[in-house]
Backbone as a chain_set.jsonl record, in Angstrom:
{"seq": "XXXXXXXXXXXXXXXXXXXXXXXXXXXXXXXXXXXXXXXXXXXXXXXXXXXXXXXXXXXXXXXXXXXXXXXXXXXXXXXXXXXXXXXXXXXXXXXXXXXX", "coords": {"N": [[6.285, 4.304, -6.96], [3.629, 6.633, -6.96], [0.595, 6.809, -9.652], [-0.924, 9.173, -11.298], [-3.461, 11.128, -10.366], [-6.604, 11.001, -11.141], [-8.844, 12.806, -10.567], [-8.816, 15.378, -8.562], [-6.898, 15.921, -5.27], [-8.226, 17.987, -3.853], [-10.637, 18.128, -4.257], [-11.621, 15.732, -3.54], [-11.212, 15.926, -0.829], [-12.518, 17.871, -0.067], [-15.195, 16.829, -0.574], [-14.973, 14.531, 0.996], [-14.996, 15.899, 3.285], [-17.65, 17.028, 3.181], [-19.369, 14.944, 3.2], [-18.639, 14.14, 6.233], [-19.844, 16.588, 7.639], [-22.63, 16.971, 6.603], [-23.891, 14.227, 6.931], [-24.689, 13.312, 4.933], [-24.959, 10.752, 2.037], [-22.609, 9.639, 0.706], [-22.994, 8.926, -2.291], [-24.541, 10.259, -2.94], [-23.477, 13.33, -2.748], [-21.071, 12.604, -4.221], [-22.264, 12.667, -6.893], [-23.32, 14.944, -6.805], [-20.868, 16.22, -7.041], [-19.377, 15.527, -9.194], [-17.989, 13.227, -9.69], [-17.394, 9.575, -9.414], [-19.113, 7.352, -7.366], [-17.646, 5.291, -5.986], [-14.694, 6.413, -6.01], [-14.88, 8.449, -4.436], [-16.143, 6.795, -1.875], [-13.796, 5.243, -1.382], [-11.896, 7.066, -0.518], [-13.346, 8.378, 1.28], [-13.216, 6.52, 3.373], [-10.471, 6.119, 3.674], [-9.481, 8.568, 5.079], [-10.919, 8.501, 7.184], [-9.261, 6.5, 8.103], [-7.117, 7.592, 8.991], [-7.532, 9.594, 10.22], [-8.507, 8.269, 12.099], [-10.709, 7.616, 12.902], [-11.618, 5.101, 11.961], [-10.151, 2.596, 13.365], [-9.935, -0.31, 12.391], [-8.953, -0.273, 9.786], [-5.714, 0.39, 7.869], [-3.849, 3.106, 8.437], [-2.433, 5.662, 6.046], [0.118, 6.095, 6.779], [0.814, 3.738, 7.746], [0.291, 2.01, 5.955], [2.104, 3.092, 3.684], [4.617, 2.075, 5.465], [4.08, -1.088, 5.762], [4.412, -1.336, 2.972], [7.006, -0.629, 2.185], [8.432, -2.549, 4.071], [7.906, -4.889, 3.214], [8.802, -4.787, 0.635], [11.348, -4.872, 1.267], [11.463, -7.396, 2.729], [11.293, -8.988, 0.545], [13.529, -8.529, -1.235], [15.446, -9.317, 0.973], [15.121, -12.079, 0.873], [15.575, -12.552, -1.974], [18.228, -12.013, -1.347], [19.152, -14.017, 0.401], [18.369, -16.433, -1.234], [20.004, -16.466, -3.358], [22.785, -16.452, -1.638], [22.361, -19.297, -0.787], [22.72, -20.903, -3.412], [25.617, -19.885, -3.73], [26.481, -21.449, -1.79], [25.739, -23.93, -2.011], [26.924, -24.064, -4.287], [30.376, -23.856, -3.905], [30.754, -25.321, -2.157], [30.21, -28.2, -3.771], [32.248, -27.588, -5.156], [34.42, -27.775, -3.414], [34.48, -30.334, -2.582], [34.696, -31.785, -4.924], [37.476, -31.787, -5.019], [38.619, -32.888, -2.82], [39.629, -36.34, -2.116], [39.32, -39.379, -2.058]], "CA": [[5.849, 5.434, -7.731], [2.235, 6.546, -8.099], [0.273, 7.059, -10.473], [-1.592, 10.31, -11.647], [-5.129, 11.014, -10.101], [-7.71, 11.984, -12.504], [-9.136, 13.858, -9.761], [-7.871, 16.438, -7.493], [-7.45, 15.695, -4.001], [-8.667, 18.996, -2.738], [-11.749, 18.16, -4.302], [-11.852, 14.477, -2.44], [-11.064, 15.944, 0.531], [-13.873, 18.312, -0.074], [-16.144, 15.422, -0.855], [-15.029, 13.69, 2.298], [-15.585, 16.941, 4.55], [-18.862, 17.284, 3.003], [-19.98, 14.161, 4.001], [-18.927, 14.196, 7.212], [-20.358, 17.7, 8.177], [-23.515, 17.343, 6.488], [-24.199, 13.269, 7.11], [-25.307, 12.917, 3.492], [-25.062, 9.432, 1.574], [-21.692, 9.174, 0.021], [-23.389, 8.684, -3.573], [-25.202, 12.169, -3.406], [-22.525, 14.012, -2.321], [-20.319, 12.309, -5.429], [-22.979, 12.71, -7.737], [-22.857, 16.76, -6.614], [-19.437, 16.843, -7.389], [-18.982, 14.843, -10.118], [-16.625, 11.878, -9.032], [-17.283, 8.599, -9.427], [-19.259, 7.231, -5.864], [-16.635, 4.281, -5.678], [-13.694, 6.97, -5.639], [-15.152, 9.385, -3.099], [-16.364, 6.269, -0.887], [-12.15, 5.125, -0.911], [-11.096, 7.897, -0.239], [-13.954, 8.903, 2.79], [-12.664, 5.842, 4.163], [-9.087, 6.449, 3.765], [-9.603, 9.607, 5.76], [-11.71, 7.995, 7.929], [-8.521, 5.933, 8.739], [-6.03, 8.849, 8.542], [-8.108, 10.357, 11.304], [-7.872, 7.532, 14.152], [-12.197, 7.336, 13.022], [-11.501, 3.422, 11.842], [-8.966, 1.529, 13.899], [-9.809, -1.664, 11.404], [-8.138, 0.211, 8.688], [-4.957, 1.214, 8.209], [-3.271, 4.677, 8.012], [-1.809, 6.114, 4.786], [1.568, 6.255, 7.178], [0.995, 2.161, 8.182], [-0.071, 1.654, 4.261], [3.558, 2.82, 3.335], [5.225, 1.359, 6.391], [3.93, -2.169, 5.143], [4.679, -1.29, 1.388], [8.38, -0.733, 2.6], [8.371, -3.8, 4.861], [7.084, -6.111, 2.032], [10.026, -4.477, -0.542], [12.661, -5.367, 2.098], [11.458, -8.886, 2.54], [11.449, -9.404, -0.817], [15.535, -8.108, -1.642], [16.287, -10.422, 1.656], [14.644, -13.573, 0.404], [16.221, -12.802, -2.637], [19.729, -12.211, -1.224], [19.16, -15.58, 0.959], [18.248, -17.338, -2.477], [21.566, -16.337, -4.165], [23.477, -17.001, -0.823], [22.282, -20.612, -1.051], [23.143, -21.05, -4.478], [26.194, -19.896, -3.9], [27.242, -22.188, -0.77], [25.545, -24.952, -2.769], [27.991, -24.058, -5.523], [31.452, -23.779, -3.288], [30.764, -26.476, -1.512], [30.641, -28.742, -4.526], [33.83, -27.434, -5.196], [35.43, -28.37, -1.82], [33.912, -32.056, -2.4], [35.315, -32.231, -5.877], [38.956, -31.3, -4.677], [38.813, -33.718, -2.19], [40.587, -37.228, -2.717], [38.268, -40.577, -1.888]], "C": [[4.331, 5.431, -7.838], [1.569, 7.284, -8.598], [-0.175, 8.478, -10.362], [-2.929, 9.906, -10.891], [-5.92, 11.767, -11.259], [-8.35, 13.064, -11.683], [-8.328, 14.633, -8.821], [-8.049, 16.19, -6.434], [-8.014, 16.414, -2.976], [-9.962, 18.437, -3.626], [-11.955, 16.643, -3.591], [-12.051, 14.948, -1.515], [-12.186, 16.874, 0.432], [-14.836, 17.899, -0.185], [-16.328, 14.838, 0.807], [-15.654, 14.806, 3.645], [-17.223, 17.412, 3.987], [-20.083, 15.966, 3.528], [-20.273, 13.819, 5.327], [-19.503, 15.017, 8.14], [-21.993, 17.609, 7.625], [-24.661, 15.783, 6.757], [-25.138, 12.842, 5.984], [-24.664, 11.732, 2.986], [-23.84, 10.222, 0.587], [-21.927, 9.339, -1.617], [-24.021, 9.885, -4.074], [-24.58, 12.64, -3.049], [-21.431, 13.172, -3.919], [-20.862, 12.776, -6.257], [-23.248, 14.854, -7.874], [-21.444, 16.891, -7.574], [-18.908, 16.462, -8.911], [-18.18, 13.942, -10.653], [-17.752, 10.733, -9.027], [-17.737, 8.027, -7.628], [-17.935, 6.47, -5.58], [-15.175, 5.229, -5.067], [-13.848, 7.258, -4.268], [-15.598, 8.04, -1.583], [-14.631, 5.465, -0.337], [-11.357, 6.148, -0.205], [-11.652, 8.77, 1.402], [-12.947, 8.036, 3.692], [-11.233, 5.563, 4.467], [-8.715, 7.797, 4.97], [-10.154, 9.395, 6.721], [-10.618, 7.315, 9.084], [-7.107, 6.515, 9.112], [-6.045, 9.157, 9.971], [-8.097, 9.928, 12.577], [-9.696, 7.118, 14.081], [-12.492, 5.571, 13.081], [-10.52, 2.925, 12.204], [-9.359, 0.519, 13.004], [-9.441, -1.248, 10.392], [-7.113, 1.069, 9.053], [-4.579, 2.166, 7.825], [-2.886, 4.478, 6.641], [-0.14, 5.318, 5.494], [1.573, 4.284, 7.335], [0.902, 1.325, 6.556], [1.514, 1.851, 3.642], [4.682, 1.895, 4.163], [5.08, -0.26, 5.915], [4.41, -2.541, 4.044], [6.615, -1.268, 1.212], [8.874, -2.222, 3.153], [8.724, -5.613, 3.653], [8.408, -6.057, 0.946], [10.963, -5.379, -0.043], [12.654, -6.818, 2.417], [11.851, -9.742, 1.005], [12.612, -8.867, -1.18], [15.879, -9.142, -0.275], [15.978, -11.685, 1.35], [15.344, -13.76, -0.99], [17.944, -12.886, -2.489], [19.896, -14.126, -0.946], [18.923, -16.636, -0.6], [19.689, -17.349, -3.075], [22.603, -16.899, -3.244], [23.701, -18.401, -0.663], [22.507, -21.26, -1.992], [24.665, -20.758, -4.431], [27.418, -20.914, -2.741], [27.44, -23.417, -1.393], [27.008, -24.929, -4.131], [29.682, -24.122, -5.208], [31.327, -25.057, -2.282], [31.064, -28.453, -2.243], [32.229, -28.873, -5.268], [34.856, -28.348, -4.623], [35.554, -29.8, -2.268], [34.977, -32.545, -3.664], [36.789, -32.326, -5.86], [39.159, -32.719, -3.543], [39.013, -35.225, -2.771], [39.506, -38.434, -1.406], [38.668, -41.427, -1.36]], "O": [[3.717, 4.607, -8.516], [1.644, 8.47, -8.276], [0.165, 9.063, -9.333], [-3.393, 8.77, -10.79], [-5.771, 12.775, -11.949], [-8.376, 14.208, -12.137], [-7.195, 14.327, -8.45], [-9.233, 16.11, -6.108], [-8.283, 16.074, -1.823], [-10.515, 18.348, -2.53], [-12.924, 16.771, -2.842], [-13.11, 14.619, -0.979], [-13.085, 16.416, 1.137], [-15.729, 18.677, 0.151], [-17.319, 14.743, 1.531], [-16.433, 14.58, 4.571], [-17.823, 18.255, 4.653], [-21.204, 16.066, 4.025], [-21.345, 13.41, 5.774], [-19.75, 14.607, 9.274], [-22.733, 18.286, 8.339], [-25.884, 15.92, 6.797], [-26.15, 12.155, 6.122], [-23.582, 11.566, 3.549], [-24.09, 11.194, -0.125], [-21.019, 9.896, -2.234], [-24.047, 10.373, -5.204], [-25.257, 12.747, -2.027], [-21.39, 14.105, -4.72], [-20.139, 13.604, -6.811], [-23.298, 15.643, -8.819], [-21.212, 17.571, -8.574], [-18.124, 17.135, -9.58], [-17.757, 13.868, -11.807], [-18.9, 10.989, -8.663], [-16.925, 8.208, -6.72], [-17.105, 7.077, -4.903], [-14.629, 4.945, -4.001], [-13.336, 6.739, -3.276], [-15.368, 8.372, -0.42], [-14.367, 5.203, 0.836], [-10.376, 6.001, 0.523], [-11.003, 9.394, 2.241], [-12.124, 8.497, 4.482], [-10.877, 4.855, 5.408], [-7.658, 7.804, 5.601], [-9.932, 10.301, 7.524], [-10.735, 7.371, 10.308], [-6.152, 5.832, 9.482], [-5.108, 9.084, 10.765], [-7.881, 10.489, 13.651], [-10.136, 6.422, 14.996], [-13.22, 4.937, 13.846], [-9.727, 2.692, 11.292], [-8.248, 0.53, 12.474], [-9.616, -2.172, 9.599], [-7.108, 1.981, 9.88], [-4.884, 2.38, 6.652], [-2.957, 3.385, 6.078], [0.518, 4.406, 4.994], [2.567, 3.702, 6.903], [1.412, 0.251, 6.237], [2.097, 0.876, 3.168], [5.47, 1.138, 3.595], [6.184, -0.743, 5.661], [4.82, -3.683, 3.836], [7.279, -1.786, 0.315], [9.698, -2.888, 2.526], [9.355, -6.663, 3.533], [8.936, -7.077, 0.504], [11.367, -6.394, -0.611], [13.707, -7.455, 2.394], [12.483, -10.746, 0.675], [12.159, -8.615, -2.296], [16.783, -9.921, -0.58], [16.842, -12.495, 1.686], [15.714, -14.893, -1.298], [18.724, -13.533, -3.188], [20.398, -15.042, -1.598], [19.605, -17.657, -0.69], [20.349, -18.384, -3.17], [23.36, -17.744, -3.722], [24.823, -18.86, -0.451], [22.574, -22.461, -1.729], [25.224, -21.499, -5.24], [28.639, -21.042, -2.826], [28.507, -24.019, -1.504], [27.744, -25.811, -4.574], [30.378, -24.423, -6.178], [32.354, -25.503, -1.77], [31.639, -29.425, -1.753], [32.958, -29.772, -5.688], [35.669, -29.18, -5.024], [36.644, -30.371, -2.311], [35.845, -33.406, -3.525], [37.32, -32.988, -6.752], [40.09, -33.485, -3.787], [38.574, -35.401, -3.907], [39.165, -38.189, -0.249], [37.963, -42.417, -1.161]]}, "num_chains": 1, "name": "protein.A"}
């Protein structure tokens, strides 16, 4: 789930296309708009990586793809945890039933 933006993303993305059309400093171009430089410089570069501009960053689409990835490891590591607990636990069984 996320969160709320305080800002609007048509105005980011208007931020970000202003930078890149007019090759103005990130910080004057925020300072126009009235955003926070730090936002508008996440979010150039998010777009930046959207676009195919930064191969060393990844997409939005590879940013969820990972965020999925990461969930699903984490519910199979937890199945495998319970699975082992529960062999560990039937197995004691077996042993205890058994005659010495």
């Amino acid at each position: 789930m996320s969160r709320s933006r305080k800002y609007p993303r048509e105005l980011l993305d208007r931020g970000a296309r202003l930078v890149f059309e007019s090759g103005r400093p990130i910080a004057h171009v925020a300072r126009d708009l009235g955003v926070p430089s730090e936002t508008l410089r996440k979010h150039v570069r998010q777009v930046e990586a959207d676009e195919g501009r930064r191969p060393d960053l990844p997409s939005s689409e590879e940013r969820e793809e990972i965020r999925q990835l990461r969930r699903e490891v984490y519910e199979l590591r937890r199945a495998n945890e319970i699975l082992k607990a529960a062999s560990l636990f039937f197995a004691a069984e077996l042993d205890a039933d058994r005659p010495k």
